[in-house]
N, CA, C and O of each residue as an XYZ file, in Angstrom:
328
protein
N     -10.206     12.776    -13.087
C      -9.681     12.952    -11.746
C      -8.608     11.895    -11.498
O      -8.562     10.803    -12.065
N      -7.902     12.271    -10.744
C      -6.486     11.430    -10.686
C      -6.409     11.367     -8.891
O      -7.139     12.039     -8.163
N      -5.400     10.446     -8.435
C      -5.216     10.111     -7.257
C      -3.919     10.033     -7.072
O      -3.260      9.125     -7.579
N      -3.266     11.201     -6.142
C      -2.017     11.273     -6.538
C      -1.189     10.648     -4.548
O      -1.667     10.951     -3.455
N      -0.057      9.871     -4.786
C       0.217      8.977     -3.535
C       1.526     10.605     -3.301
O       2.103     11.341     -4.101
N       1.476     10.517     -1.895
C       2.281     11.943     -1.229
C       3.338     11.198     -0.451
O       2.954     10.870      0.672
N       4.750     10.794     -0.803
C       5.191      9.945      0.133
C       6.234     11.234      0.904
O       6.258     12.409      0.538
N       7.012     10.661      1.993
C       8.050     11.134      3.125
C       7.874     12.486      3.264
O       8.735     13.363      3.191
N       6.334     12.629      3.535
C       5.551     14.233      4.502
C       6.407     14.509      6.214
O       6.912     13.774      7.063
N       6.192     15.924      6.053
C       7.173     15.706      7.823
C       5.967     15.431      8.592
O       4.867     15.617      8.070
N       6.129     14.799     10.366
C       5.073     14.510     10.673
C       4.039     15.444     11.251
O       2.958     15.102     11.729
N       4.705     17.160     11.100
C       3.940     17.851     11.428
C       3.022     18.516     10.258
O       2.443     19.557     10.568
N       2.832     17.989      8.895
C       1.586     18.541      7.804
C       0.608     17.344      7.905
O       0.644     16.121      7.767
N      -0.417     18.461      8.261
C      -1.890     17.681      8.200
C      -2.748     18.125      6.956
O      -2.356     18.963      6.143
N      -4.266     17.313      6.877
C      -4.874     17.752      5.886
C      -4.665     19.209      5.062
O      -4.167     19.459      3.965
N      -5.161     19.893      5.904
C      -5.276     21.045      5.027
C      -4.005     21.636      4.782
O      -4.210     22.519      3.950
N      -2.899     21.606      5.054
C      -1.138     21.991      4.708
C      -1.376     21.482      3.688
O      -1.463     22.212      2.701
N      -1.586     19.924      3.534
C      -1.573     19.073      2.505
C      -2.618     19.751      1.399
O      -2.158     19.883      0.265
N      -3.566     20.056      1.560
C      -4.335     20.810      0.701
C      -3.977     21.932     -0.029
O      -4.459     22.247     -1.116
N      -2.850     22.720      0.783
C      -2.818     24.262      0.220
C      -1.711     23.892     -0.632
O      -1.765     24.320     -1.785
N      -0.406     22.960     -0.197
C       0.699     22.562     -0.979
C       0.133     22.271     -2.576
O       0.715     22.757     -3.546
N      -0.879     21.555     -2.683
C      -0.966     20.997     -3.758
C      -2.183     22.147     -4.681
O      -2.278     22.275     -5.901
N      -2.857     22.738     -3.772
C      -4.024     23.889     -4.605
C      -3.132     24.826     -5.236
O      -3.847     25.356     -6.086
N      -1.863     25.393     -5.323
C      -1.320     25.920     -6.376
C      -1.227     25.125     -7.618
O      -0.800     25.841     -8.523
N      -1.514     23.672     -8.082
C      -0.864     23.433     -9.086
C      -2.291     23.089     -9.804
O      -2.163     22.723    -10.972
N      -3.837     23.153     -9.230
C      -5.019     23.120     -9.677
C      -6.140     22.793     -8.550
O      -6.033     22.866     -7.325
N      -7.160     22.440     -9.283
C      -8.399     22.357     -7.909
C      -7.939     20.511     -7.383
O      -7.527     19.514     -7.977
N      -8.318     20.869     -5.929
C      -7.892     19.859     -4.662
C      -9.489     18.938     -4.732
O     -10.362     19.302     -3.945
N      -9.648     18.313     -5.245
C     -11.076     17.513     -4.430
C     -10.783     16.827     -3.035
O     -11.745     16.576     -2.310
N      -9.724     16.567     -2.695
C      -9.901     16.141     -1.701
C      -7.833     15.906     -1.409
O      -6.979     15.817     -2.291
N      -7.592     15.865      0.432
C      -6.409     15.689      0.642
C      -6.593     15.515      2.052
O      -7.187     16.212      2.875
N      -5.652     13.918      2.210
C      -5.956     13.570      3.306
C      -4.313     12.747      4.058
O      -3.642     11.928      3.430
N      -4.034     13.159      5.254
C      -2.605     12.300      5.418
C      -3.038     11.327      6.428
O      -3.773     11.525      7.396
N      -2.435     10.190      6.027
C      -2.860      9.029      6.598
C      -2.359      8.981      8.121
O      -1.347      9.575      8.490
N      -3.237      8.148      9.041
C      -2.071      8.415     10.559
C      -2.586      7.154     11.391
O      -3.447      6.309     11.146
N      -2.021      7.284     12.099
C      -2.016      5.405     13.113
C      -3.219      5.536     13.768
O      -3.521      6.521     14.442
N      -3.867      4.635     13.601
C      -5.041      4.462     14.468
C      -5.396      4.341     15.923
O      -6.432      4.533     16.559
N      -4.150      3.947     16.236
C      -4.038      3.823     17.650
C      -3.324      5.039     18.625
O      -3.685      5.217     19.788
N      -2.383      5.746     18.042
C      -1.885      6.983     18.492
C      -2.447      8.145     17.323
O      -2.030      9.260     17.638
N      -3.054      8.163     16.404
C      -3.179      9.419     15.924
C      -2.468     10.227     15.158
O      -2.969     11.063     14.406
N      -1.161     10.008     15.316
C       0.052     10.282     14.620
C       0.246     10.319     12.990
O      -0.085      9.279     12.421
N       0.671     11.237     12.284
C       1.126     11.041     11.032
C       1.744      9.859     10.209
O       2.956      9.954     10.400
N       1.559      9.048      9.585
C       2.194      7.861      9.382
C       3.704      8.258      8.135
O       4.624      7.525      7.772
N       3.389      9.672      7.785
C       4.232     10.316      7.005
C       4.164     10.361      5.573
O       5.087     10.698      4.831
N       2.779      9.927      5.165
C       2.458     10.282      3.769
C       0.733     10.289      3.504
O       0.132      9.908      4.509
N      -0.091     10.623      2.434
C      -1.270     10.558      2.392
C      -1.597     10.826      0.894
O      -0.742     10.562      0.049
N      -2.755     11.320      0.547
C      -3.316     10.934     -0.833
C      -3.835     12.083     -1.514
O      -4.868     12.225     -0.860
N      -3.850     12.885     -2.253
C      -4.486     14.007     -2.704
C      -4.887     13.838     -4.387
O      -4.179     13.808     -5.394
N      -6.378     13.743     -4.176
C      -6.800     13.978     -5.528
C      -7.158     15.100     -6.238
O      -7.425     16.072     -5.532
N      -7.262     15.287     -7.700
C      -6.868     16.470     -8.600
C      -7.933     16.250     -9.288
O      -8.726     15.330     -9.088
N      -8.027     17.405    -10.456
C      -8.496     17.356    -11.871
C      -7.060     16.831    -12.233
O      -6.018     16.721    -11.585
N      -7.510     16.484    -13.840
C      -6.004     15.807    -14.383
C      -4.952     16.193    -14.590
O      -3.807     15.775    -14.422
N      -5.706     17.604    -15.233
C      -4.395     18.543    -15.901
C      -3.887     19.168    -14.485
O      -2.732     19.589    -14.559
N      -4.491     19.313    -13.241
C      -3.316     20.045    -12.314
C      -2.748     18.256    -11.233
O      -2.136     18.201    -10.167
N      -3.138     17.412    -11.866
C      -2.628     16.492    -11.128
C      -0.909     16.039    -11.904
O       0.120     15.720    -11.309
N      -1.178     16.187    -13.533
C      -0.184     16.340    -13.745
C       1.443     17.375    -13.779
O       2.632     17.124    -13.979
N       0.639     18.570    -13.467
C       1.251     19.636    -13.599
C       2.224     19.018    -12.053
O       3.417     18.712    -12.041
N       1.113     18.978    -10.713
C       1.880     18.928     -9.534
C       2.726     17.275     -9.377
O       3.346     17.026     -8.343
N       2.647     16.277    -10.494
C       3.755     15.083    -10.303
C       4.932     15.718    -10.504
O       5.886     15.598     -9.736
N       4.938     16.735    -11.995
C       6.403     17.224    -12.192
C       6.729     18.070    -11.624
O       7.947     18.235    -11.680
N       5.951     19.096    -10.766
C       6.290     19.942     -9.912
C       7.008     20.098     -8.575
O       7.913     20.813     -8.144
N       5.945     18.782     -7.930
C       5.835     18.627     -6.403
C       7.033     17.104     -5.651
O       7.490     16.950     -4.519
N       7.155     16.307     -6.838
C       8.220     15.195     -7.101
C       9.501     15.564     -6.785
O      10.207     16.137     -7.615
N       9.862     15.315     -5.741
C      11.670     16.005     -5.183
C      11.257     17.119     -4.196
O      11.876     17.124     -3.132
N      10.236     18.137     -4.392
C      10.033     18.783     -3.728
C      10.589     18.704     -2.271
O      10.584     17.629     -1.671
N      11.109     19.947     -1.659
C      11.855     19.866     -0.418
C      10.735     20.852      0.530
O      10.578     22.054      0.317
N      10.110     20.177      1.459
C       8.983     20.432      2.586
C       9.911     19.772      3.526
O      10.401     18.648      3.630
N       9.976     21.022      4.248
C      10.083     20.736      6.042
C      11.426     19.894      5.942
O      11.467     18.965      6.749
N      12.775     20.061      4.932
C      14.049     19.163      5.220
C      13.642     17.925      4.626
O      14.395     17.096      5.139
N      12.527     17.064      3.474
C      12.401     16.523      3.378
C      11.861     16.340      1.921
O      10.700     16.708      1.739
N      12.535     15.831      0.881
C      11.724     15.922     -0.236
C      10.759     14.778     -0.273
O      10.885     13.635      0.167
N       9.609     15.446     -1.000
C       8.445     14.921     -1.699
C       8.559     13.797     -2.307
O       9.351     13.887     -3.245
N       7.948     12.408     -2.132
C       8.102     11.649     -3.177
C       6.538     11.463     -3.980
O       5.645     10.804     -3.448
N       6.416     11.927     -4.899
C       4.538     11.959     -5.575
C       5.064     11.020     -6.789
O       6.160     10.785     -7.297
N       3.460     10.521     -7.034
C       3.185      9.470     -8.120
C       1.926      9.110     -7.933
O       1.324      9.284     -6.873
N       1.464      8.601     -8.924
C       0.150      8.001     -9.035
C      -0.422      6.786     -8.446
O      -0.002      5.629     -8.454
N      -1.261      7.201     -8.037
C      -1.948      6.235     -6.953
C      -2.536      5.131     -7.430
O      -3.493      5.166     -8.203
N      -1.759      3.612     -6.805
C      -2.415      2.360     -7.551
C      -3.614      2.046     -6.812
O      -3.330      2.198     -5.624
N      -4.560      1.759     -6.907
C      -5.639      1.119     -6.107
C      -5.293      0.032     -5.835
O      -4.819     -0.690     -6.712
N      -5.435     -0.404     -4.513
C      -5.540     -1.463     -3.667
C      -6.522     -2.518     -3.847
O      -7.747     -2.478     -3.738
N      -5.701     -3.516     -4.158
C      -7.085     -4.705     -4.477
C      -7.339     -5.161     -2.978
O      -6.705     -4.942     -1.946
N      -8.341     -5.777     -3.201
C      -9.382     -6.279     -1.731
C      -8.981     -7.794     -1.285
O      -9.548     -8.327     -0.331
């Protein structure tokens, strides 16, 4: 399983947009867009994890990708140290 980073989303795709964008390229375990805690708002990118083989399929796929006047920036997700 892979963790793939979704950068410059428009601020109107939420989870599940985010879900269906990426379930063409294999199975979704999970897709989530990050948003301000205090207003609720889209922060304009979020995280969607894969099986491997469709996580790779959707870096070269979904990378440039043009959503909503805005291309896609995808890559692999570094974990955050504590």
């Amino acid at each position: 399983m892979k963790k793939l980073y979704v950068g410059n989303l428009p601020w109107s795709v939420d989870d599940s947009e985010l879900e269906s964008l990426f379930s063409a390229m294999g199975d979704v375990i999970s897709a989530r867009v990050i948003t301000d805690r205090e207003t609720g708002r889209s922060r304009g990118f979020g995280f969607v994890e894969m099986e491997d083989s469709g996580a790779s399929k959707a870096l070269e796929e979904m990378n440039g990708k043009d959503i909503g006047g805005r291309p896609l920036r995808v890559n692999e997700a570094n974990e955050r140290s504590r």
